[in-house]
C-alpha atoms as one frame of an Amber mdcrd trajectory, in Angstrom:
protein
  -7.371   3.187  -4.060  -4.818   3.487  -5.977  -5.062   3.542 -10.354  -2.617
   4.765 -12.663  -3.401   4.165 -16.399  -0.499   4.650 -19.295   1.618   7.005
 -17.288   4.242   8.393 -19.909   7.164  10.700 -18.511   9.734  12.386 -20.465
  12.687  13.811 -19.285  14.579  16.550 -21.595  12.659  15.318 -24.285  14.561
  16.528 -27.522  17.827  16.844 -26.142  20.541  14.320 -26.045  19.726  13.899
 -22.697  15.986  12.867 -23.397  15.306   9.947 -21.088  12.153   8.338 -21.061
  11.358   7.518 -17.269   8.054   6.333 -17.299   6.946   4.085 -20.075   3.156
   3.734 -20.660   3.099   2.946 -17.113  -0.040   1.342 -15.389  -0.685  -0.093
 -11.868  -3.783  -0.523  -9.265  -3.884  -1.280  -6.049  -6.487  -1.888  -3.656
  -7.464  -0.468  -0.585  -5.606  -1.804   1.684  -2.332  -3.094  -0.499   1.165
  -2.723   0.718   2.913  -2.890  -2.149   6.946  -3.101  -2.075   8.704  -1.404
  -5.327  12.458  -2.417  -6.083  14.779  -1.965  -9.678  18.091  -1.018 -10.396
  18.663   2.871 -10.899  16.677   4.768 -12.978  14.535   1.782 -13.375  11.978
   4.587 -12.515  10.750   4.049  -8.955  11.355   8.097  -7.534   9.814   9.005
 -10.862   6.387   6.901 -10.486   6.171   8.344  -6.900   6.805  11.873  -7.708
   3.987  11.250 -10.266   1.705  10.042  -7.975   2.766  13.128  -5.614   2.419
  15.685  -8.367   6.016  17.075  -8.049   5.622  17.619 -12.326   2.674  17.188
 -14.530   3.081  13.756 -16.699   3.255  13.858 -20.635   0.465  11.155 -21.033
  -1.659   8.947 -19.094  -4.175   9.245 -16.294  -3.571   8.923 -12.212  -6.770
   8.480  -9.866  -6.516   8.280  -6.047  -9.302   6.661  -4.480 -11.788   7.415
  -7.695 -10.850  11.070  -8.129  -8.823  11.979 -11.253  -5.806  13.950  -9.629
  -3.698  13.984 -13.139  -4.004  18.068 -13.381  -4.047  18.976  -9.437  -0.815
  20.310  -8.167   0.996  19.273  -5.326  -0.345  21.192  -2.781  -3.632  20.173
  -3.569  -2.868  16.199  -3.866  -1.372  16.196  -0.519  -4.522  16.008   1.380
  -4.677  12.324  -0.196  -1.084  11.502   0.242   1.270  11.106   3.239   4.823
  10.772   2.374   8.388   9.971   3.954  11.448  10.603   1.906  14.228   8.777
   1.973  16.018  11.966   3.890  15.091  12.029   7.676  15.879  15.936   7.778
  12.831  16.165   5.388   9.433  16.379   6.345  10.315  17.859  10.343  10.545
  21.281  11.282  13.751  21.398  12.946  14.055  24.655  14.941  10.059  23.452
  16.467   9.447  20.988  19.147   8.004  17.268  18.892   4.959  18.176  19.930
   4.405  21.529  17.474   5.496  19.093  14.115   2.722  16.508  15.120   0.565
  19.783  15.978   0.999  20.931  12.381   0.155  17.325  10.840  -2.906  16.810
  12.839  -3.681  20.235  11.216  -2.901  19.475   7.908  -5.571  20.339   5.230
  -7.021  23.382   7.959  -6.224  26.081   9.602  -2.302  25.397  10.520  -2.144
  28.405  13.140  -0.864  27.449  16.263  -1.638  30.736  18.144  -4.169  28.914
  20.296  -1.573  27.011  21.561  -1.992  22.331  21.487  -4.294  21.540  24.292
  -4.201  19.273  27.115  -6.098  16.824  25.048  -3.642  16.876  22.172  -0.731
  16.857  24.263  -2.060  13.045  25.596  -2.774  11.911  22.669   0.819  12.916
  21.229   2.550  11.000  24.144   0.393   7.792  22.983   1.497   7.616  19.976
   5.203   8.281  20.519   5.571   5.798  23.033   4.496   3.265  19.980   8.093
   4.217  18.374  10.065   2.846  21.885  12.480   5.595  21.614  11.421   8.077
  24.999  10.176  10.784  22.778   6.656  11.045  24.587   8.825  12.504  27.908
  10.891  15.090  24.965   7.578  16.511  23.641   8.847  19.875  24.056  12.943
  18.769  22.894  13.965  20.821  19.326  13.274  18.549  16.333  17.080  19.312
  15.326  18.150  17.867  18.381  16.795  14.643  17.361  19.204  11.607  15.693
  18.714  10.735  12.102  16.243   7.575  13.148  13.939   9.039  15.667  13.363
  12.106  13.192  12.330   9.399  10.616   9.991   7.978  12.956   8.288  11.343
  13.551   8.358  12.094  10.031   6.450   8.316   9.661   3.895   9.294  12.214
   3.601  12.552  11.092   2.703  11.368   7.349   0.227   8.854   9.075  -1.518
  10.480  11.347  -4.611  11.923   9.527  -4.853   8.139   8.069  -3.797   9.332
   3.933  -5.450   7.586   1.095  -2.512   6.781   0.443   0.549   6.279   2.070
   4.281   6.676   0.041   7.420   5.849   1.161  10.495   6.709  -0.730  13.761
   4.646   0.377  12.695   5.822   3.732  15.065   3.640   5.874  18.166   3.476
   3.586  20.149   6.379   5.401  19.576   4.912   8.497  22.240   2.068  10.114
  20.530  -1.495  10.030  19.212  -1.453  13.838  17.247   2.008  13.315  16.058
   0.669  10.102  14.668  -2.389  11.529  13.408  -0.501  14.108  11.518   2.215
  11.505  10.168  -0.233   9.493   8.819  -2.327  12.138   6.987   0.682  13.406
   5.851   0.690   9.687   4.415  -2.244   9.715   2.560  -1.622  12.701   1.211
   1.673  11.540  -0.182   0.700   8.302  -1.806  -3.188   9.420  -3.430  -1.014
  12.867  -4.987   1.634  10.470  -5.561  -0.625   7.442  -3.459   1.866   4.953
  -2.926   1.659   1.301   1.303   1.761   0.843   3.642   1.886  -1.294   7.041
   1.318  -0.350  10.285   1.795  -2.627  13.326  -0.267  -0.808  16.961  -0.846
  -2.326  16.656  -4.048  -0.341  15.390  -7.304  -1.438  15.222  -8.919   2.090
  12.672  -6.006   2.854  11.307  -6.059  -0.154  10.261  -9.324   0.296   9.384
  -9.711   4.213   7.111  -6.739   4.197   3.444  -5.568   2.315   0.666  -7.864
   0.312   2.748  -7.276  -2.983   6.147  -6.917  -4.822   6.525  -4.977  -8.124
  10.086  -4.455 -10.228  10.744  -1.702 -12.124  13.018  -1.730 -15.379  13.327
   1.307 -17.581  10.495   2.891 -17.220   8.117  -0.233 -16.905   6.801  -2.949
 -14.144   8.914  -6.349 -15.494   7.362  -8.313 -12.397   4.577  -8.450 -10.312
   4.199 -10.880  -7.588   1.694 -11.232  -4.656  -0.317 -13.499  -2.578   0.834
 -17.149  -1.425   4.126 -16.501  -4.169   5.466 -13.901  -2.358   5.496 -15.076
   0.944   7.266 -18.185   0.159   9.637 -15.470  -2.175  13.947 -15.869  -1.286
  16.119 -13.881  -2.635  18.073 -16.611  -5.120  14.170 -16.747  -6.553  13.711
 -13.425  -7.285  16.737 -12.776  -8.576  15.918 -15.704 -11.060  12.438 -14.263
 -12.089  14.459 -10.592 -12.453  16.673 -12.575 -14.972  14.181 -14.097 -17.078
  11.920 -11.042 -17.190  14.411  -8.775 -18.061  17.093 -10.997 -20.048  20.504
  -9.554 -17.763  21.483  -9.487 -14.157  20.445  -7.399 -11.621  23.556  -5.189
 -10.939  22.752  -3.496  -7.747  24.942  -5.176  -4.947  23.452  -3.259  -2.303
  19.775  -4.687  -2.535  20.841  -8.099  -2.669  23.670  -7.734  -0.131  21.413
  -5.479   2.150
């Protein structure tokens, strides 16, 4: 679903801020994968997604979603593969439009966006459906401001927003680290949920090993630009913490310095 072949990205290049981001970079994944992506900072995690995205054309290297070579499309036209939720809830809503009008626009997403014939009766049901799968009372708010809406339940939207036309291919960008632990359980349980029901390809970047670990098929590390581990099947399920740390160590030859993924 998923192939990305010897990815190079340059940052600055010729300046003494040149920083190489992406380093020959290659990973598939199959239809279906949930793949969980952790590393320090600026191990290159934002950058790989952004790549995938199209948010800036890569130096080298090749990037195919679901057998079509996307490498030279620009955003816009990439994101009828792609749903996405950043890691800031006040992205991807439209704040000063009701519930119902942001899912409106997503179901509309890759047609005609107009909403001057208004959502139907129809719509409207099926909206209430699948807000009630979040737990948080928004089907009986379908009408409530977006910007009325707390930090968490906008991040749920956003996630069944970004899921809702079923992508290819399904990113997620730190999207529960600004929320406090309870809405972030909550999120990413609704998360799981989503992509098992609908069978979607993921990729989820996490500062937190626990999560990292519990959730998806799959667990990549990142490290300068490059994947340093890869680790799937009946190894990651027995996974702890302590272990991965361990494999980070040998792999890399230092410690992992980020107290808030191992802490989280």
């Amino acid at each position: 679903m998923l192939e990305i072949k010897n990815v190079t990205k340059v940052f600055n290049p010729g300046t003494v801020n040149e920083k190489l981001a992406l380093d020959n970079f290659s990973l598939t994944l199959e239809d279906g994968d949930f793949v969980t992506v952790i590393g320090g900072n600026g191990a290159g995690k934002s950058t790989m997604m952004n790549a995938i995205a199209g948010v800036w054309p890569v130096d080298a290297g090749q990037i195919l979603i679901d057998g079509v070579d996307v490498t030279k499309l620009p955003e816009h036209k990439r994101a009828k593969f792609l749903g996405r939720v950043f890691q800031d809830p006040m992205t991807g809503t439209a704040a000063t439009m009701g519930i119902e009008e942001n899912l409106a626009l997503a179901k509309r997403r890759g047609h005609n966006r107009f909403l001057r014939s208004g959502i139907t009766k129809k719509e409207r049901e099926e909206y209430k459906e699948l807000l009630k799968i979040l737990g948080l009372g928004l089907e009986e708010r379908l009408t409530s401001k977006v910007g009325l809406l707390s930090g968490g339940q906008r991040q749920a939207l956003t996630l069944l927003m970004a899921t809702l036309q079923k992508p290819k291919l399904l990113l997620l960008d730190e999207h529960t680290a600004a929320l406090d632990p309870k809405t972030a359980a909550k999120v990413l349980e609704t998360t799981e949920y989503i992509v098992n029901r609908d069978k979607l390809t993921t990729l989820m970047i996490t500062h937190n090993m626990k999560d990292a670990i519990a959730h998806g098929n799959r667990l990549i590390m990142l490290m300068d630009g490059k994947i340093i581990l890869d680790i799937r099947g009946e190894e990651k399920k027995k996974l702890t913490v302590e272990q991965l740390l361990h494999k980070f160590e040998e792999a890399s030859g230092e410690e992992f310095a980020n107290d808030k993924a191992i802490l989280g």
